[in-house]
N, C-alpha and C positions, 0 to 999 in steps of 0.2 A: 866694730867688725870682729868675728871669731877669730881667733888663729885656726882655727880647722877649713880647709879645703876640701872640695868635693873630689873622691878619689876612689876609682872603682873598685867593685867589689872583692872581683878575686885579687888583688891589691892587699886590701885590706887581709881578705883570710890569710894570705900567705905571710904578713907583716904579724898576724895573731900568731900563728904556727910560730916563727920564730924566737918570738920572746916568752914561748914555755906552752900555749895551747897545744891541745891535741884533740884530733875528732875520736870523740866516744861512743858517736852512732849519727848513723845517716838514717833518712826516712825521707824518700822524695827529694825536693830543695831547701830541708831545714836542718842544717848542721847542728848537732850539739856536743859542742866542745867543752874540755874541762883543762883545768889547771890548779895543782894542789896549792891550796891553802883560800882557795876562792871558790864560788859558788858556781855551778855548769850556767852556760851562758849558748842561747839557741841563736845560729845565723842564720838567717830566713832568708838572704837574697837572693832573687831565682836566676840570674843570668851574669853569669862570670861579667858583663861587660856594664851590668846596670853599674849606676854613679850613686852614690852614697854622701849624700850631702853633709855638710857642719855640724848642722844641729843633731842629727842624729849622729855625727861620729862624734859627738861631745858626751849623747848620751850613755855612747857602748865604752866609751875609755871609763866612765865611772864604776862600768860592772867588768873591766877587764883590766885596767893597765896601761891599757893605749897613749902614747901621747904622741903630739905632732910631730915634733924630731924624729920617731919611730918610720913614719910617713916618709 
């Protein structure tokens, strides 16, 4: 079983924001955030309430930083 939890999205954005993201442009519902010394990383989820399952937040902590204690 993952250690990652399904945990909603604006959740998530706001948990990004505080360990160093920042939004560098909006365009509709897909954020794109940066953070120096790593590569801009685009959030595409359309509804602050969608849930953002495991597997995919396994796959955004590898292109950001994320880890479950963050959560």
């Amino acid at each position: 079983m993952s250690e990652w939890k399904s945990t909603k999205s604006k959740k998530v954005l706001s948990v990004l924001k505080k360990i160093g993201w920042s939004v560098k442009r909006q365009r509709g519902s897909h954020i794109t955030l940066e953070r120096e010394g790593w590569a801009d990383v685009v959030f595409a989820f359309h509804a602050a309430g969608d849930e953002i399952g495991g597997r995919m937040l396994a796959r955004m902590a590898k292109n950001t930083g994320l880890t479950p204690e963050d959560l």
